[in-house]
C-alpha atoms as one frame of an Amber mdcrd trajectory, in Angstrom:
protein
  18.041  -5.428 -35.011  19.772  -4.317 -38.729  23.195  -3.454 -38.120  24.738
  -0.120 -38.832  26.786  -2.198 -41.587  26.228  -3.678 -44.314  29.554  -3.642
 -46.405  32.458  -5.466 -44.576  35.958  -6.169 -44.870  37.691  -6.794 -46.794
  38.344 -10.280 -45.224  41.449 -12.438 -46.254  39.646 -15.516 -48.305  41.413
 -18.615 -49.374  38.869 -19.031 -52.291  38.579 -15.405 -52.947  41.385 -13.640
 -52.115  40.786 -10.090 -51.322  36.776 -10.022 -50.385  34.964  -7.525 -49.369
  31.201  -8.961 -47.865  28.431  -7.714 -48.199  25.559  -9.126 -46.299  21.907
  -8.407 -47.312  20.307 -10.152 -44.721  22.302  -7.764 -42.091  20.887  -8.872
 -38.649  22.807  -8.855 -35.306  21.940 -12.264 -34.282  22.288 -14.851 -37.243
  19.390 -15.718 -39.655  19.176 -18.980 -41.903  17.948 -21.792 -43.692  20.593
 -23.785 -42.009  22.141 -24.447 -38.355  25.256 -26.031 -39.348  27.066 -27.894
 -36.683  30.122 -26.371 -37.163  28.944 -22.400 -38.205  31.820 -19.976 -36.746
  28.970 -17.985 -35.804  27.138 -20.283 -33.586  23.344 -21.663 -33.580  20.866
 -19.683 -35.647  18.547 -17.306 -34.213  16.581 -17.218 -36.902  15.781 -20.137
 -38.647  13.651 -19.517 -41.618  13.086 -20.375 -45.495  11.219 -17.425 -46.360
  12.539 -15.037 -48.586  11.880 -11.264 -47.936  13.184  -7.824 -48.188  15.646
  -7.961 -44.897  17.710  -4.896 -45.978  17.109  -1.773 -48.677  18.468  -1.503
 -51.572  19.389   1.792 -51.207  20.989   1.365 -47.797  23.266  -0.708 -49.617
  24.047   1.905 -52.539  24.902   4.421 -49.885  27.650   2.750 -48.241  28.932
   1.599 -51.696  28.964   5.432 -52.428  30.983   6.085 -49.250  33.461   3.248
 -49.985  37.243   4.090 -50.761  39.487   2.785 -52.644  40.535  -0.513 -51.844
  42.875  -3.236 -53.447  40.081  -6.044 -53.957  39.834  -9.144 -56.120  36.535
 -10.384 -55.334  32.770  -8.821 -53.882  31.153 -11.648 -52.171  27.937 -11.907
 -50.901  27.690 -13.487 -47.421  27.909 -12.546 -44.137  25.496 -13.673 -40.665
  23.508 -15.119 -43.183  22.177 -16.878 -46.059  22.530 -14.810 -48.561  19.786
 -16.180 -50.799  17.098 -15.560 -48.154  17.352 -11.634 -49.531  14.490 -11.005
 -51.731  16.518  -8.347 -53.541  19.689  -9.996 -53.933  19.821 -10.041 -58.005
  18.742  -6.303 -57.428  22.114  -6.378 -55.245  24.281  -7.900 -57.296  23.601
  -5.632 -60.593  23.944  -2.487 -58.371  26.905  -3.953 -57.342  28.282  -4.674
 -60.789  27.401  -1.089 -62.220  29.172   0.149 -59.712  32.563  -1.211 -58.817
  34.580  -2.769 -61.542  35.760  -5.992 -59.842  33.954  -9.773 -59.509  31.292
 -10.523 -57.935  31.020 -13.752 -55.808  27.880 -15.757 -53.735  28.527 -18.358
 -51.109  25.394 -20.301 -50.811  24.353 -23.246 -48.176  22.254 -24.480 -51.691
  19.111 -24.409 -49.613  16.941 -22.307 -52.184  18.534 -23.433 -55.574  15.152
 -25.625 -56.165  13.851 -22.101 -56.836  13.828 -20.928 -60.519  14.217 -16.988
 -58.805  17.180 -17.909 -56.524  18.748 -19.386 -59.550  17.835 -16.096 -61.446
  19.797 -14.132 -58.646  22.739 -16.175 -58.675  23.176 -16.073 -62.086  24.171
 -12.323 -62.062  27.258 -13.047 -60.409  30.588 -13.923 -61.718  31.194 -16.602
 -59.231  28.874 -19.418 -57.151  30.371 -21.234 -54.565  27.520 -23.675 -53.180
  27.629 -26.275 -50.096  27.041 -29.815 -50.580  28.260 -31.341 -47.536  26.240
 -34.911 -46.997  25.214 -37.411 -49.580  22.646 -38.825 -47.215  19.147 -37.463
 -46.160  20.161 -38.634 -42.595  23.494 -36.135 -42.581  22.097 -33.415 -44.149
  19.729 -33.362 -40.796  22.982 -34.169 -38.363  25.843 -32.155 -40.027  23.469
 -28.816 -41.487  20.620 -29.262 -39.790  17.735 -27.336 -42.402  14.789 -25.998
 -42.330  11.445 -28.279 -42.176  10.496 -28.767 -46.199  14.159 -28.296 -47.422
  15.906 -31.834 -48.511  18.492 -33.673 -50.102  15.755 -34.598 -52.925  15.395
 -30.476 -53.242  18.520 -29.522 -52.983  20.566 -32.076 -55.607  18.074 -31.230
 -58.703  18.575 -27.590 -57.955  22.342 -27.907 -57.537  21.673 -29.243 -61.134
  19.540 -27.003 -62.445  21.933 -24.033 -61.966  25.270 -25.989 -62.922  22.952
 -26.382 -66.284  21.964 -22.761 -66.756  24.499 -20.545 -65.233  27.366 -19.219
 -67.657  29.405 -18.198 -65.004  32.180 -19.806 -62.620  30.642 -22.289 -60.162
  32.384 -24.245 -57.090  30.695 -26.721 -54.784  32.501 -26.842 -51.305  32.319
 -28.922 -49.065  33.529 -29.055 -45.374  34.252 -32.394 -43.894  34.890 -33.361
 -40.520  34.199 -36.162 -37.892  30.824 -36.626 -39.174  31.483 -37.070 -42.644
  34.905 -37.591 -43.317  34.005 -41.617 -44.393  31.533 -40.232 -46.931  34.698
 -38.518 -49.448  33.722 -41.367 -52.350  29.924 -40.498 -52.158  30.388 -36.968
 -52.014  33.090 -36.973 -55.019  30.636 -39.035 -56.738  27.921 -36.625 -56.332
  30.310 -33.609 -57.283  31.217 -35.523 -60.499  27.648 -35.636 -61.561  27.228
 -31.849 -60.915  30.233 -30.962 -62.432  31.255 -27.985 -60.975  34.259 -25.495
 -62.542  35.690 -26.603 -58.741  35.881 -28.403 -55.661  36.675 -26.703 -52.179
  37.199 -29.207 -49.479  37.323 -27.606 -46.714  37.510 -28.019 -42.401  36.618
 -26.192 -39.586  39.756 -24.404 -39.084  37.868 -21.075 -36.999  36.624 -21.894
 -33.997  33.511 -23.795 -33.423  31.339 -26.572 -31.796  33.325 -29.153 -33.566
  37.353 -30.288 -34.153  38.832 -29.805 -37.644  40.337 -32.426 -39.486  44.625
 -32.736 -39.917  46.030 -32.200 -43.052  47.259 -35.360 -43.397  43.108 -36.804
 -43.129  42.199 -33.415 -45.333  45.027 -34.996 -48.038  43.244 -38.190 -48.076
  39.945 -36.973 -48.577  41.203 -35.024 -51.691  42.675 -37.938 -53.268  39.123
 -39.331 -53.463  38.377 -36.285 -55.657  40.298 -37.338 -58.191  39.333 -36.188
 -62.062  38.098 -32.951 -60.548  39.891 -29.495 -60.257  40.006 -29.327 -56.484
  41.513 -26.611 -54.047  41.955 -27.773 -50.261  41.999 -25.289 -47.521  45.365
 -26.372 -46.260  46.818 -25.589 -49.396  45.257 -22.680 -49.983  47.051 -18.947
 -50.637  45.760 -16.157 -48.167  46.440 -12.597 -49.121  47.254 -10.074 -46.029
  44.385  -7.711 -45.963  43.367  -4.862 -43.145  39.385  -4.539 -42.824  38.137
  -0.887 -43.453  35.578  -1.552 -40.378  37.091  -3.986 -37.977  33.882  -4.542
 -35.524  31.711  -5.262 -38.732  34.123  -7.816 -39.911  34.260  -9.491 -37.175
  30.711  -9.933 -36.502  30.806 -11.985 -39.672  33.976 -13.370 -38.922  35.072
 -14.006 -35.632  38.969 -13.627 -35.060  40.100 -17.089 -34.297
């Protein structure tokens, strides 16, 4: 079932500030690569690798048409979904971008960036922030739980590949809790080699299947960062911001 919605928001974001979401793979029950352990949204529905055409372009233009004016400092692309899984997401992001005169972000599980096309996509936007949240084949299956086919030996040479080609601002985040909050050195280590513009550590702070970390644990993680530009959730800035459509928020983001 599509949902009536496909622009949200805007949501308060401590990476983004003011967001407004739009999700391109608009379904009512949630559709992914990935079925993260600790998703605010619960197990995926839909678990798939496939590409494809989930929502029309021109659906899309027609609530950007309708939109109003609205204080905003970033549009990210995200939502019940992965947002790379949209056939048409460059297609997205360049209407997007002749449109509205503001940024233009993609949150990414890193699932697809093996494919040169993905990487095409991405590139349009001002901002990437990608996952990388296990340095070992055996986590990746524990904490994010992917697809059949999709690997920590496809997902670290595309993670390079992009940081490589892509002129624009990148950030790998990465959300630790009881399952990998021993594996800060590997993970820095891997973050050093991919060099992102920024690290987001991160924790489970909405509610979920698993328990956040404290700050104090969060502050020790960070430290093993060290050498890299990092921004931790706990420290983070959050604007106050009223969404223009409260029940399609919320289906992306749960109130806590």
């Amino acid at each position: 079932m599509i949902c009536d919605r496909i622009v949200y928001g805007p949501v308060s974001s401590w990476r983004l500030g003011r967001s407004l979401g739009i999700d391109m793979v608009s379904r009512a029950e949630k559709t992914c690569s990935f079925d993260c352990a600790y998703c605010q949204l619960g197990p995926t529905r839909h678990h798939c690798a496939a590409r494809r055409e989930f929502v029309a372009l021109d659906c899309l233009l027609r609530e950007l048409e309708q939109l109003p004016r609205v204080e905003l400092d970033y549009i990210t692309f995200s939502g019940t979904a992965e947002p790379t899984l949209a056939s048409n997401l460059g297609a997205a992001i360049e209407a997007v971008k002749q449109r509205l005169d503001v940024p233009v972000a993609v949150l990414t599980n890193s699932s697809l960036m093996d494919i040169p096309r993905v990487r095409r996509d991405l590139s349009q936007a001002d901002q990437v922030v990608a996952k990388l949240d296990a340095p070992t084949e055996e986590l990746l299956r524990r904490i994010n739980r992917p697809v059949p086919g999709i690997t920590l030996d496809t997902i670290l040479p595309g993670l390079h590949s992009f940081r490589s080609e892509y002129g624009g601002r990148f950030a790998l985040q990465i959300m630790f809790y009881e399952a990998n909050r021993y594996q800060a050195a590997a993970l820095a280590d891997l973050a050093r080699e991919i060099d992102p513009d920024e690290v987001q550590v991160n924790t489970p702070l909405r509610p979920c299947a698993v328990r956040p970390l404290p700050p104090e644990e969060l502050g020790a993680i960070v430290e093993a960062f060290a050498g890299l530009p990092v921004l931790s959730v706990y420290d983070a800035a959050r604007p106050d911001v009223r969404p223009l459509d409260v029940e399609a928020t919320r289906l992306r983001r749960p109130v806590p």
